[in-house]
C-alpha positions, 0 to 999 in steps of 0.5 A: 208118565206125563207132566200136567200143564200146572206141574211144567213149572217144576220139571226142568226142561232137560228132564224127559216128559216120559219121566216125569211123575206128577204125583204128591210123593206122600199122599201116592205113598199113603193110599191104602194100609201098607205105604211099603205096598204103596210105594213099590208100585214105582218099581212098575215105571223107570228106575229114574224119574222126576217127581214133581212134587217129592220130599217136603214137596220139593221137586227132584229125582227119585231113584226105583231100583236097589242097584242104582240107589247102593251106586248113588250111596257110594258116588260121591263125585256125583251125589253130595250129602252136603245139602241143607238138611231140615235142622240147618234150615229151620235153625238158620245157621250152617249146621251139618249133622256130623258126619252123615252130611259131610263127603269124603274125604273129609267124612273119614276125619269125622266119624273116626271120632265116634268110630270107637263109642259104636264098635260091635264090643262097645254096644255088647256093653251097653246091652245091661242099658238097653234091655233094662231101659226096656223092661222099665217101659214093659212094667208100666203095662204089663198087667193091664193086658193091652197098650198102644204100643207107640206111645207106651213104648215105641217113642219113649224107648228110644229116647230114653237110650239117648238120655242115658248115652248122653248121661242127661237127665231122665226128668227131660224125658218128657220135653224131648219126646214133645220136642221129637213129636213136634219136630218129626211129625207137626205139619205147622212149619212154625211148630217144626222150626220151635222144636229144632231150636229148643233141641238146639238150645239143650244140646248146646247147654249140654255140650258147654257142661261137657266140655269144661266136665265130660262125665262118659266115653261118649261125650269124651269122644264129641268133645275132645274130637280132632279133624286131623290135627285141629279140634273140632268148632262148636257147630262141628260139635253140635253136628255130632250131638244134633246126628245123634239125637235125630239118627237114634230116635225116628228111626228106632221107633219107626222100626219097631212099629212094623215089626211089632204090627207084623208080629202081632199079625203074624201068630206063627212067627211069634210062636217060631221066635220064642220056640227059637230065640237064637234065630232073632237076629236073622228075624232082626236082619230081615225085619230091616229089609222089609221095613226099611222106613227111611228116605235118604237124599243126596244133591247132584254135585255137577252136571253129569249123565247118570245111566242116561239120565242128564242131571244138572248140578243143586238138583236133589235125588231122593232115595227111597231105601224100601225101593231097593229093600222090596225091589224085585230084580233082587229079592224073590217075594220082596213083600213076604218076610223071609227070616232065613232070607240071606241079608243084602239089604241096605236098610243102614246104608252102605259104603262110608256112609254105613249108619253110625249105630248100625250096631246099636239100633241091631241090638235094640230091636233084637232085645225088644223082640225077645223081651215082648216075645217072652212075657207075652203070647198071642200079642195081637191087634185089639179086636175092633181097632185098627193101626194109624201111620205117617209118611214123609221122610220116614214111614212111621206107625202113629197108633198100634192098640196091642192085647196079649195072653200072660205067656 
């Protein structure tokens, strides 16, 4: 790895030359059909590097290996997560998605608010919701023999969960699903920044009704939070319901993607799955592992030396979860999926900053997949069509023309 002349600009002068990548982070992710294929090539190169041009085109490191990506996950001393994030900097004000952008120990004081509403027996109960949610979707489709998976299903599902989780109303549906479209995926920054307003500006209206009426357990618990022995400021609040919206829609839909286009490639797997429904689950846990389609970042706290790299305090690090999820040194055949691999993945993270609906997000996709698995047999890609799909911040499918037999 070496820096071009027109890249020495971007590359500090304590980083190595000979780490130095000088690549377009999302177009090297996006060469051929599987950006998960793509981007593991890095695991050929060092387990730390500089990228010239990585997350939004910003420069930063880029961490390789699954061990050095759970190290930084869990080294707060070193590696802060109160960055400005994308609402914050396109809203312009000081907005933190609460609490993922917040450090310990002050992180503690904040998730224990919303601990109890994401607890396993908490979404054991949200289950009747969910698999209703999804059967809703389904009988808009279900005897025409074919969709596109993602716009029919995949993007409204998820959105609809949180309209219901946040007891707002359904005929907003259909702003928030443009409002997700045009703040995930527009490449107009002018589109992007109108989308987080108008997000903003609903989940401000909707938190102003909550406070003076709170209508369920969840908004309760956003409204009536406490930071030690203070209640929480209205952009504290904001930071809850803003983490919600955006934690509990990309990431979903994204999800669901790969594993309905490894499912609709992968016959066999289909026939084990409906022959073992009880084996879901496993299949769920490995699903994650090999679609782990999101990139994290953190923000060097202070200059230090991280496994005799010298990073210096405001440079960003990015963590690429598929990298450690497919890295080689831990996972035997990383590429192929194994559902009776033992799970070590950190598709959800790790330590404190474990993702809030790890248990939520679980349940979704094991619903789905048993739902589609039992109305539909043989589900494959329409002959004479192909998949579309997105990277960047997470690697998304944007078109999966599906067909089935009736099972």
């Amino acid at each position: 790895m070496s820096a071009t002349s027109a890249t020495l600009e971007k590359t500090p002068d304590h980083v190595p030359a000979e780490l130095v990548w000088d690549n377009s982070f999302d177009a090297f992710t996006a060469e051929g059909d599987d950006p998960f294929l793509a981007i593991s090539r890095l695991h050929e190169g060092p387990g730390i590097i500089w990228a010239t041009d990585a997350s939004y085109g910003r420069p930063g490191w880029v961490l390789t290996r699954y061990d050095l990506i759970s190290e930084a996950f869990v080294d707060h001393e070193h590696f802060s997560g109160e960055r400005e994030g994308m609402p914050a900097s396109m809203l312009g004000v000081n907005l933190r998605l609460n609490p993922i952008e917040i450090d310990p120990p002050a992180h503690h004081g904040h998730r224990r608010n919303l601990n109890p509403v994401f607890t396993p027996k908490a979404v054991n109960a949200m289950g009747d919701m969910v698999r209703e949610t999804c059967l809703e979707l389904i009988a808009k489709f279900e005897d025409k023999g074919e969709c596109d998976f993602i716009e029919d299903f995949a993007v409204p599902f998820p959105t609809y969960i949180f309209l219901d989780l946040m007891d707002m109303p359904r005929d907003k549906a259909d702003d928030f699903l443009q409002w997700e479209e045009d703040l995930m995926r527009s490449p107009e920054p002018a589109r992007r920044a109108a989308a987080a307003r108008s997000i903003f500006q609903y989940l401000e209206e909707h938190k102003k009704r909550e406070m003076e009426h709170p209508t369920n357990e969840l908004n309760r618990a956003i409204t009536t939070a406490q930071f030690h022995d203070r209640p929480l400021t209205h952009i504290e609040m904001m930071g809850m319901y803003y983490v919600l919206y955006v934690g509990g829609l990309d990431t979903v839909y994204s999800t669901l993607g790969w594993i309905m286009r490894h499912l609709a490639t992968h016959p066999d797997l289909q026939q084990r799955l409906r022959d073992n429904p009880d084996e879901i689950p496993a299949a769920v846990e490995e699903f994650a592992r090999a679609f782990s389609v999101v990139i994290t970042h953190r923000q060097v706290r202070e200059d230090f030396t991280f496994h005799g790299v010298e990073m210096k305090a405001g440079e960003e690090v990015n963590l690429p979860i598929s990298l450690a999820d497919r890295d080689p040194a831990v996972f035997d055949n990383p590429h192929e999926v194994d559902i009776d691999r033992k799970p070590r993945h950190i598709n959800f993270g790790t330590g404190v900053h474990t993702c809030l609906g790890i248990h939520l997000a679980k349940r979704e996709l094991r619903i789905v997949v048993e739902e589609f698995l039992k109305r539909f047999r043989n589900i494959r890609i329409k002959p004479g069509e192909t998949y579309r799909y997105h990277t960047g911040r997470t690697f998304g499918i944007d078109y999966l023309p599906l067909v089935w037999d009736e099972a």
